[in-house]
TIMIPA-257000 format. One line per 5 residues: number of its first residue (from 1); their letters; for each residue y, z, x of N, C-alpha, C, O. Coordinates in nm, 2 decimals. Each point is the difference from the previous one (the first is absolute). Layout:
N
NUM) a) Y/Z/X/Y/Z/X/Y/Z/X/Y/Z/X; ...
***
This chain:
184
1) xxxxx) -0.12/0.00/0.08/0.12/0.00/-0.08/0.12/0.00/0.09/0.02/0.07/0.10; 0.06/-0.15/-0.15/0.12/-0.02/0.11/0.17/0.10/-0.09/0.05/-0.02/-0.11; -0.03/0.08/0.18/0.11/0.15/-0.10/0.14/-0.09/0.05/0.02/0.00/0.13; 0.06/-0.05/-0.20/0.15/-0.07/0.03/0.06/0.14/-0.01/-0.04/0.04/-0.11; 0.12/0.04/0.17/0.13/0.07/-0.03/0.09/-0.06/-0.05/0.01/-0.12/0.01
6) xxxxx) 0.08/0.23/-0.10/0.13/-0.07/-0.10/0.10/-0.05/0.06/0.10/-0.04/-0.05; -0.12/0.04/0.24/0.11/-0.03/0.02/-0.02/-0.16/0.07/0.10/-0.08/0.00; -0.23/0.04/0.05/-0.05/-0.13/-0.02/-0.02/-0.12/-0.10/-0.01/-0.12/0.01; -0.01/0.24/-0.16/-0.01/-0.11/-0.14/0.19/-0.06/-0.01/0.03/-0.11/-0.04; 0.05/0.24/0.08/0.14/-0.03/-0.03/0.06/-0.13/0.09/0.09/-0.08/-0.02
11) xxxxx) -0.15/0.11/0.13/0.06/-0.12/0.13/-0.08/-0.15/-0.09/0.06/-0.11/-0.03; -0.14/0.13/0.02/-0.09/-0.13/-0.03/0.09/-0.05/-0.18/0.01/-0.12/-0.03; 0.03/0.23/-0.05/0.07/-0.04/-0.11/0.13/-0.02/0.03/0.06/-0.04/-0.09; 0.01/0.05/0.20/0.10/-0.03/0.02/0.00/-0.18/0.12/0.07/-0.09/0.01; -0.18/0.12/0.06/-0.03/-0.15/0.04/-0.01/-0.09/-0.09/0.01/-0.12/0.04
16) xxxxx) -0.02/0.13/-0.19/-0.04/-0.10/-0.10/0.16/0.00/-0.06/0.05/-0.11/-0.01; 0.02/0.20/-0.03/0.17/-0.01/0.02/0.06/-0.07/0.09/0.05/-0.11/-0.04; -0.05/0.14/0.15/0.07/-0.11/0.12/-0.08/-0.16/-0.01/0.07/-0.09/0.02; -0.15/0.08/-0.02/-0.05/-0.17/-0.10/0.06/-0.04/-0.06/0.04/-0.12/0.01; 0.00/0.23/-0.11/0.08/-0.04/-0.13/0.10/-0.05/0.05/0.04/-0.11/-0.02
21) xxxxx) 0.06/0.22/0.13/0.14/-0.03/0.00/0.03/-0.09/0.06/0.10/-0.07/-0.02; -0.21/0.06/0.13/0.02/-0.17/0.09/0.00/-0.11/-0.09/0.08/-0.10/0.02; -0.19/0.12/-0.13/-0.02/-0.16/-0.09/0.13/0.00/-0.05/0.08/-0.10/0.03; -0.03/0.21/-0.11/0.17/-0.06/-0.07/0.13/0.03/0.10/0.12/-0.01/-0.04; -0.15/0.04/0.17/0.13/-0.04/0.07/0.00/-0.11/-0.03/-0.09/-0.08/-0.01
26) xxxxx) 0.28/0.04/0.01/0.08/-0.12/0.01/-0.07/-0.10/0.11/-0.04/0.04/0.11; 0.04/-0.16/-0.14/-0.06/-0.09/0.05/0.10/-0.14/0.00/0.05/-0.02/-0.11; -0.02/-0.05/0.19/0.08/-0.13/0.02/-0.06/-0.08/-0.14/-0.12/0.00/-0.04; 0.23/-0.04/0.00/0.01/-0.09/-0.09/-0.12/0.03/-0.14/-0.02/-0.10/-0.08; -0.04/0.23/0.07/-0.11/0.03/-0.08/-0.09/-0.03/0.10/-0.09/0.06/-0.06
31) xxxxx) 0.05/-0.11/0.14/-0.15/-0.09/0.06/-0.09/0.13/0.07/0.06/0.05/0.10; -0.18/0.01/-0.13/-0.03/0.14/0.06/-0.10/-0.08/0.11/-0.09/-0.07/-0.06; 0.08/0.06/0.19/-0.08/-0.01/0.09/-0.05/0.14/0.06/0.00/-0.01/0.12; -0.05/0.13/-0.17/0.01/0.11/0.07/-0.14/0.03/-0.03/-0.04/-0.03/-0.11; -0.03/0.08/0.20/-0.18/0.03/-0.03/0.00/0.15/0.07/0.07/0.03/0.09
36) xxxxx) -0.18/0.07/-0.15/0.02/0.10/0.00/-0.16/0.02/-0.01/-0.09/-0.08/-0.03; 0.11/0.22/0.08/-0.16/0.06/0.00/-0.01/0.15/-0.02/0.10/0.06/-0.02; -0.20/0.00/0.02/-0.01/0.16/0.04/-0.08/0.00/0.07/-0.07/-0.09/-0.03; 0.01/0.17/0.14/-0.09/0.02/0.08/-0.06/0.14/0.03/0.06/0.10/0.04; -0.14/-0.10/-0.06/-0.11/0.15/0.03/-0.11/0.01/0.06/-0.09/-0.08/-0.05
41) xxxxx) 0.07/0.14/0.12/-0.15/0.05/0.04/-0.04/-0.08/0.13/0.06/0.02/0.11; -0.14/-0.10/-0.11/-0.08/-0.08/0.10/0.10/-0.09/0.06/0.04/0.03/0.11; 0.01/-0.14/-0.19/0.10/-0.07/-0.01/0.09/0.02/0.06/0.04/-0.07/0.09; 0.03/0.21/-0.14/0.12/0.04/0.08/-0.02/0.05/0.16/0.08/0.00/0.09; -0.20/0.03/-0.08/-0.07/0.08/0.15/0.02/-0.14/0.09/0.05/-0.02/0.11
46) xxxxx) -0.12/-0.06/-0.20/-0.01/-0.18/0.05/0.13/-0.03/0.07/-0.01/-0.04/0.12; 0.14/0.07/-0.20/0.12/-0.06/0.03/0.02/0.07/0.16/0.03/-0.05/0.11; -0.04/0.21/-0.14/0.02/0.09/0.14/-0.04/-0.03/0.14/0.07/-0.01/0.10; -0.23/-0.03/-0.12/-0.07/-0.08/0.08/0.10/-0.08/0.10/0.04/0.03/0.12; -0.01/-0.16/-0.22/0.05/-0.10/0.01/0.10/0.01/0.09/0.02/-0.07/0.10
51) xxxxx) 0.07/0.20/-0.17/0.14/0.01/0.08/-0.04/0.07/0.11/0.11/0.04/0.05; -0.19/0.00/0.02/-0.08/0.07/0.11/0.02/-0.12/0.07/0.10/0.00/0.08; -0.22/-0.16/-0.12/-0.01/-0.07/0.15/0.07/-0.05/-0.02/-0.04/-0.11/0.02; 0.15/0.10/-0.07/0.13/-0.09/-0.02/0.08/0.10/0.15/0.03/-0.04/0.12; -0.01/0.15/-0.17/0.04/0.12/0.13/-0.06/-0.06/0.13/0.09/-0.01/0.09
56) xxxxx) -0.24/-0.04/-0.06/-0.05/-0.04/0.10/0.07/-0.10/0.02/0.09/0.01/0.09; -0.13/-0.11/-0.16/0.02/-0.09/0.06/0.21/-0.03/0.08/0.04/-0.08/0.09; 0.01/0.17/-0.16/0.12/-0.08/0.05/0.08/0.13/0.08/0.11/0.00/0.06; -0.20/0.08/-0.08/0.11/0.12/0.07/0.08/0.08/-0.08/0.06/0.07/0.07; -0.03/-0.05/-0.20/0.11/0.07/-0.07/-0.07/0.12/-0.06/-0.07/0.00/-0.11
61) xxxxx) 0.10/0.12/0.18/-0.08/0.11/-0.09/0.08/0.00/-0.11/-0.06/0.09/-0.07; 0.14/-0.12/0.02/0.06/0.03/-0.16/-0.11/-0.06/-0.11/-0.02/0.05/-0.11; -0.03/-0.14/0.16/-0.14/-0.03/-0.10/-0.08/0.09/0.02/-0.07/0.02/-0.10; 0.03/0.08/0.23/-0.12/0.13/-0.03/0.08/0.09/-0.12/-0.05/0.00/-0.11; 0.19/0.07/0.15/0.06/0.06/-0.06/-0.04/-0.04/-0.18/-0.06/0.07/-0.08
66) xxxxx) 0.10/-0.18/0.07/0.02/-0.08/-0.15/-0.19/0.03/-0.07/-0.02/0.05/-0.11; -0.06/-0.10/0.20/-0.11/0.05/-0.05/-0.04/0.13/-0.04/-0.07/0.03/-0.10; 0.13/0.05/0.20/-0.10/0.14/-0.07/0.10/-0.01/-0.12/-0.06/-0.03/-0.10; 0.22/0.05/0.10/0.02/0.02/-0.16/-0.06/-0.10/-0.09/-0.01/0.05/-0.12; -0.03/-0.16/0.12/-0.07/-0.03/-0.07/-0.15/0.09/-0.04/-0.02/0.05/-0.11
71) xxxxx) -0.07/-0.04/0.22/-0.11/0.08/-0.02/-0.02/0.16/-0.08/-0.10/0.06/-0.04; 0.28/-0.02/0.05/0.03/0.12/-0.05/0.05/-0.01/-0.11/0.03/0.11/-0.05; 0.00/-0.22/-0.04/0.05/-0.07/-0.11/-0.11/0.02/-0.15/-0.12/-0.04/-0.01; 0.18/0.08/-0.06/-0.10/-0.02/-0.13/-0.01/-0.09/-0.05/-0.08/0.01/-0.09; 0.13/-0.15/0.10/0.05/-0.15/-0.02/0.09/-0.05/0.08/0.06/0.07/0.08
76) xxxxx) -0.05/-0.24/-0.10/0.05/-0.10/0.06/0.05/-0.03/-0.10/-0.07/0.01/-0.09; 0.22/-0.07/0.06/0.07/-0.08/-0.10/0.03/-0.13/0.13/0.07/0.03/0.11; -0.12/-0.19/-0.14/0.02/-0.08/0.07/0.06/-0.08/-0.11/-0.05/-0.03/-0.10; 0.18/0.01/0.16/0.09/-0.14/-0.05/0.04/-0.15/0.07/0.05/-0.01/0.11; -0.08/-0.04/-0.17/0.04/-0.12/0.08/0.06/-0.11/-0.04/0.05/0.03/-0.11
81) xxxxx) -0.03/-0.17/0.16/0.09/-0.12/-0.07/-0.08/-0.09/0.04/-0.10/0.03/0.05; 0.15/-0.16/-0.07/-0.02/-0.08/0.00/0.07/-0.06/0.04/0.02/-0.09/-0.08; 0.10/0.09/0.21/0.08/-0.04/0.05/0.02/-0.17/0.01/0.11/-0.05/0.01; -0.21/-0.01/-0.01/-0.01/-0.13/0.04/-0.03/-0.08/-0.10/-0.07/-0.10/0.01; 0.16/0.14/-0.15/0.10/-0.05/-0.11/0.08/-0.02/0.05/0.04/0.05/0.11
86) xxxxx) 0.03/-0.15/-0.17/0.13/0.01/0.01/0.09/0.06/-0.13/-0.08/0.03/-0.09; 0.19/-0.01/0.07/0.08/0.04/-0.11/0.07/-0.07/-0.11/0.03/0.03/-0.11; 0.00/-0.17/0.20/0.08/-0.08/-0.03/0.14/0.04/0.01/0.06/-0.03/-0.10; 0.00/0.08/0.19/0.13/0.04/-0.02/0.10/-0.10/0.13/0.13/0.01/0.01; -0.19/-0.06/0.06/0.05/-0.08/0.07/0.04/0.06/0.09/0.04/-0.07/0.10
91) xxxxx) -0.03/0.19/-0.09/0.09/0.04/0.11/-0.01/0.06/0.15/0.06/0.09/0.05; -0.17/-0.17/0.02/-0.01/-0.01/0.13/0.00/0.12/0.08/0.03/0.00/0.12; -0.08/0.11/-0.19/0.00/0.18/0.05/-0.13/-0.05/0.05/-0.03/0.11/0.05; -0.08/-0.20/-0.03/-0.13/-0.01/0.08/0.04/-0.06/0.10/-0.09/-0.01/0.08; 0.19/-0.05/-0.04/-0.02/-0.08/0.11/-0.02/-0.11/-0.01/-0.06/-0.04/0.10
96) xxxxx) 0.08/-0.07/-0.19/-0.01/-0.09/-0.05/0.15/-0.04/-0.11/0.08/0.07/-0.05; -0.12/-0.21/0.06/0.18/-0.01/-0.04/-0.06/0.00/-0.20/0.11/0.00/-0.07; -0.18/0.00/0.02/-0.03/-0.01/-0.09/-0.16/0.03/-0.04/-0.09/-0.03/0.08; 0.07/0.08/-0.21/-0.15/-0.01/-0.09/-0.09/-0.10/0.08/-0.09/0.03/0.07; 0.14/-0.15/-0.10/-0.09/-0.12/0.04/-0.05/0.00/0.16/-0.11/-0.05/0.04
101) xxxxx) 0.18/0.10/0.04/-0.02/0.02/0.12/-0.07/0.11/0.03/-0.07/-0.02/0.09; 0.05/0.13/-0.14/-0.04/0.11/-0.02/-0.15/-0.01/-0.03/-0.08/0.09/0.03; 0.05/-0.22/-0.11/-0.15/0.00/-0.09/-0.07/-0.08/0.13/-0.11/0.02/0.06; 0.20/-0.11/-0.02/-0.04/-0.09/0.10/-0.04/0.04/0.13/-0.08/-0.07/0.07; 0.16/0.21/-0.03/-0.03/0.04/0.13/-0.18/0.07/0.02/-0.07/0.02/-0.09
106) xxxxx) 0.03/-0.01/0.19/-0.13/-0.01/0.04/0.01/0.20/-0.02/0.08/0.06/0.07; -0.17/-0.01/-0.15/-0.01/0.09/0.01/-0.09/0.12/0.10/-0.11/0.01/-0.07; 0.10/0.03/0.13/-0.07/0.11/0.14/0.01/0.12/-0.07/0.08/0.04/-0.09; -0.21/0.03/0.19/-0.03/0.09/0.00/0.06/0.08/0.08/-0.07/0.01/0.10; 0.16/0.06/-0.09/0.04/0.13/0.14/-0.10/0.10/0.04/-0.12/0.01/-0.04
111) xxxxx) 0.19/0.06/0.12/-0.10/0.14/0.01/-0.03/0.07/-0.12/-0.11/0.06/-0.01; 0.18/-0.06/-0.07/0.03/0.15/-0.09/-0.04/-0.08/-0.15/-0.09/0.02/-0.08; 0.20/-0.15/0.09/0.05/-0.07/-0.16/-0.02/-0.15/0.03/0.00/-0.06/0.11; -0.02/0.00/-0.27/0.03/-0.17/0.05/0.13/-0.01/-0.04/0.05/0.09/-0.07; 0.03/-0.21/0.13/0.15/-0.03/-0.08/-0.04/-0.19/0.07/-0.10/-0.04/0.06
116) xxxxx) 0.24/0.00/-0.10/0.15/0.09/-0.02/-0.05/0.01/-0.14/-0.08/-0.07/-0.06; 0.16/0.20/0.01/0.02/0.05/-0.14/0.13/-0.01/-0.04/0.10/0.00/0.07; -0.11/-0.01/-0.24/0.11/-0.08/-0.05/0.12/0.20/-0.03/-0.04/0.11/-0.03; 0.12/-0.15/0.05/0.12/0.11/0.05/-0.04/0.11/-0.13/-0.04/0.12/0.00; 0.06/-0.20/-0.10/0.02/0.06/-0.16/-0.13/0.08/-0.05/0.02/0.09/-0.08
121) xxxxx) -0.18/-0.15/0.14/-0.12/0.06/-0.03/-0.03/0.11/0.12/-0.09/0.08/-0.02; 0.16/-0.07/0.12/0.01/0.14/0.04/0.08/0.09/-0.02/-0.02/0.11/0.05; 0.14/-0.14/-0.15/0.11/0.09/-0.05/-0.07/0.04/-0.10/0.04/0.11/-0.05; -0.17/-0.20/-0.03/-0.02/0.06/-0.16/-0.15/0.11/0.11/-0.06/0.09/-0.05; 0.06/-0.11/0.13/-0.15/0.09/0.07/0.10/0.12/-0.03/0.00/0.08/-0.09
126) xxxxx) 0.08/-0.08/0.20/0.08/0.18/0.02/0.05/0.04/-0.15/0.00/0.11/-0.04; 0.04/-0.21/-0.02/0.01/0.08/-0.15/-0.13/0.04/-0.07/-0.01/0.10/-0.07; -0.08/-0.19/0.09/-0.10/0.09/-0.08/-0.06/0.11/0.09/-0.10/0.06/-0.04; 0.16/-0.03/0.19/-0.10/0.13/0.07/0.09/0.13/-0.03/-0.04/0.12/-0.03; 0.19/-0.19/0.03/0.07/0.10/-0.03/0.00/0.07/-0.16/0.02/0.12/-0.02
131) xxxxx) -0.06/-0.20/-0.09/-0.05/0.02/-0.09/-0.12/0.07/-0.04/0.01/0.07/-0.10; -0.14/-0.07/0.17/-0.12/0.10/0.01/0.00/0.12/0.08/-0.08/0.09/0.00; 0.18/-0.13/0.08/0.03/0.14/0.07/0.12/0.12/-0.07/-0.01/0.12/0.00; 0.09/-0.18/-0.04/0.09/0.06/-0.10/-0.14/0.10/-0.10/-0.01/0.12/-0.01; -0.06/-0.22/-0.06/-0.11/0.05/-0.09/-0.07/0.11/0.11/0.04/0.11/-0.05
136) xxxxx) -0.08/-0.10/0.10/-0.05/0.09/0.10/0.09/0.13/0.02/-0.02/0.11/-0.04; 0.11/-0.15/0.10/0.09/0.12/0.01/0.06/0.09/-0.11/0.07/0.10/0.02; -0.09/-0.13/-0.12/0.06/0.00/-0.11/-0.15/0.12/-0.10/-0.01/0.09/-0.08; -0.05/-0.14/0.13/-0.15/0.05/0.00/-0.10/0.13/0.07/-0.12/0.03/-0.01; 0.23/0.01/0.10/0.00/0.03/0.18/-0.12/0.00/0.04/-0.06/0.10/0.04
141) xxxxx) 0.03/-0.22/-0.04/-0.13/-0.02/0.11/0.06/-0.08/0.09/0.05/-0.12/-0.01; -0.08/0.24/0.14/0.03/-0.08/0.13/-0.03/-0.16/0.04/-0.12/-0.05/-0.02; 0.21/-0.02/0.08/-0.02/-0.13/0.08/0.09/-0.05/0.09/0.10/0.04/0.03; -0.17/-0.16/0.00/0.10/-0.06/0.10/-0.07/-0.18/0.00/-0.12/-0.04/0.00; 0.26/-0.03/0.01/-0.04/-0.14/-0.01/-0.05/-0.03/0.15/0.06/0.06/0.09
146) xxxxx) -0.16/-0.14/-0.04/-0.03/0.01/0.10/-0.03/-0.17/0.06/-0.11/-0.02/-0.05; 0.13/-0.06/0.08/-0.01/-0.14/0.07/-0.12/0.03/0.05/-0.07/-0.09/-0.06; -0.01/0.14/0.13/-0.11/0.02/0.06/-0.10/-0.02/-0.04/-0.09/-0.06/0.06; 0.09/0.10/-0.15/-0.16/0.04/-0.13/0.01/-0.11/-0.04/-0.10/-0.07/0.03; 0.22/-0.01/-0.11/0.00/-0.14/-0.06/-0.09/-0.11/0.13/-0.11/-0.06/-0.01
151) xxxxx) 0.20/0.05/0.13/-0.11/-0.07/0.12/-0.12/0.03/0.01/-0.07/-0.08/0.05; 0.02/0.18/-0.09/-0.15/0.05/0.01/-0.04/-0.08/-0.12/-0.10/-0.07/0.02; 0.15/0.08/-0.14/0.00/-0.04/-0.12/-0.06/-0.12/-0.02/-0.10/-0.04/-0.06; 0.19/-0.04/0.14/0.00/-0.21/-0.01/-0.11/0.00/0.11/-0.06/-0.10/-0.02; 0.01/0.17/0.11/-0.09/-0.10/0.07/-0.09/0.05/-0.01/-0.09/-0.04/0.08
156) xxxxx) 0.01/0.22/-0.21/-0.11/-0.04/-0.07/0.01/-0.10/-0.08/-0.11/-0.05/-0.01; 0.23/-0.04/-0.10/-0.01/-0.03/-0.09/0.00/0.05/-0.11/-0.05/-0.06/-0.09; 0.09/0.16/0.08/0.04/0.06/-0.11/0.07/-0.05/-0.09/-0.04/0.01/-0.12; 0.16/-0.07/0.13/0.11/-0.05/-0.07/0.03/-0.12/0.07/0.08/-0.02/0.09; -0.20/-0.08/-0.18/0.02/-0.14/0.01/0.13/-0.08/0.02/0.03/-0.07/0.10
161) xxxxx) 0.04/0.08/-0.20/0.05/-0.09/-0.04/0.15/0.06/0.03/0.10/-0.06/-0.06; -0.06/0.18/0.17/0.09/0.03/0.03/0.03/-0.04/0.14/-0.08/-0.01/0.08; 0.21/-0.02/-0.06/0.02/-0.08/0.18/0.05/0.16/0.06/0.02/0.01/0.12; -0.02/0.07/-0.19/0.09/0.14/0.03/-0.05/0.14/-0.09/0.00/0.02/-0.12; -0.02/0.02/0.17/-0.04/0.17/-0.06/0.03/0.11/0.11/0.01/0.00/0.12
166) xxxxx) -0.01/0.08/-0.21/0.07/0.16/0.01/-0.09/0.13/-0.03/-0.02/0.01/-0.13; -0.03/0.06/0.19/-0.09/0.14/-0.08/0.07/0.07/-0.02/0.10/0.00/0.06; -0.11/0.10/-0.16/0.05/0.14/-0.03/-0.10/0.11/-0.05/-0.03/0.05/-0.11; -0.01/-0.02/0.29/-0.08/0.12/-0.09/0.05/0.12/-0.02/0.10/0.05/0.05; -0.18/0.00/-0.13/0.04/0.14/-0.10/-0.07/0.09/0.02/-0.11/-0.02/0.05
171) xxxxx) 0.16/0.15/-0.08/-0.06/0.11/-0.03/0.08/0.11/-0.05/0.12/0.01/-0.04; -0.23/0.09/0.06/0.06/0.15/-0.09/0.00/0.07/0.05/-0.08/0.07/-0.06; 0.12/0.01/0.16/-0.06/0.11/0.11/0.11/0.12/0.01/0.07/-0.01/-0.10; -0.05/0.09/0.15/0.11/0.12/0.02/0.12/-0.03/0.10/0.09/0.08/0.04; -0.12/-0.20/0.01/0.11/-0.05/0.10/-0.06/-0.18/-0.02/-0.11/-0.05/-0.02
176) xxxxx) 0.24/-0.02/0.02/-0.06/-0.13/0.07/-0.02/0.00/0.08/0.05/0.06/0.10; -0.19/-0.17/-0.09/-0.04/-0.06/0.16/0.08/-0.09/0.03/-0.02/-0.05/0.12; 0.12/-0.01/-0.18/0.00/-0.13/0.07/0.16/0.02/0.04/0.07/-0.10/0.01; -0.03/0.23/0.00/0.16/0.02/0.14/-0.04/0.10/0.09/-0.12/0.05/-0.02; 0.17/-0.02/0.09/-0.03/0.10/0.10/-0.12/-0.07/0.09/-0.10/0.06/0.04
181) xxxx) 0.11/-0.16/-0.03/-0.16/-0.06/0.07/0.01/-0.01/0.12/0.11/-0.01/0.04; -0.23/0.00/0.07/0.03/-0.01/0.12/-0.13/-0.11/0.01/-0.10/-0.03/-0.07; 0.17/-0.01/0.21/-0.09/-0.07/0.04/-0.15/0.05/0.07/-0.03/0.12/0.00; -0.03/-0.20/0.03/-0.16/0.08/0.04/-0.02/-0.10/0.15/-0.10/0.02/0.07
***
């Protein structure tokens, strides 16, 4: 028999709120390219892993760091986009003098993210993280948006169909884990 504490069912009912608040943040032009998840258990251990040989491989203990609070996390809220829309707005914030140029350019893989990404589909990302985190805080279950976990994220494949993702893990504890952190 597996015993959830009330303060694990609350993080996990409040992971299903910040879903919510991400799906109806403001979005360019109505158009929602935003994909979202929750993550627990194996899955999430999976992501930790991940951000472990990611740490190997390039040298940055801030991915060991990022892992354990993942590992110490009662969930994962993963958001992401689909950057590699365009908006239609013409206005050349990608590096490109226009939309059409934009669709046209050869899109890559980086270290972390694919781009180029269109300016406006990473403005509606930070509104909807700032939007599930608001729900969070509001909630007081600890988090923190983290770039890290999302890179761990995209190269299990987790979130297909995003060029860009973000973790936020959560919890309930008597202090946050995720300030006061040191490195290891």
């Amino acid at each position: 028999m597996v015993v959830i504490k009330g303060e694990q069912e609350g993080v996990l009912e409040t992971a299903k709120l910040m879903l919510v608040s991400a799906r109806t943040a403001p979005k360019t032009a109505g158009i929602d390219d935003i994909e979202s998840a929750i993550i627990t258990g194996e899955e999430k251990d999976r992501i930790a892993t991940e951000m472990e040989k990611i740490a190997q491989e390039r040298g940055i203990r801030g991915f060991i760091r990022d892992a354990n609070n993942v590992r110490d996390s009662d969930a994962v809220v993963l958001i992401g986009v689909n950057g590699a829309k365009n908006s239609g707005q013409d206005c050349g914030g990608c590096g490109y003098k226009d939309c059409s140029a934009f669709d046209e350019a050869e899109k890559e893989k980086g270290k972390d993210f694919a781009g180029p990404n269109c300016m406006f589909k990473a403005l509606d990302l930070g509104i909807a993280l700032g939007s599930a985190v608001k729900t969070a805080a509001l909630l007081n279950v600890d988090n923190r948006i983290m770039y890290r976990v999302g890179t761990a994220a995209l190269r299990l494949k987790i979130m297909e169909k995003s060029t860009t993702v973000m973790g936020i893990p959560l919890s309930a504890k008597g202090k946050s884990i995720y300030f006061d952190r040191k490195f290891q």
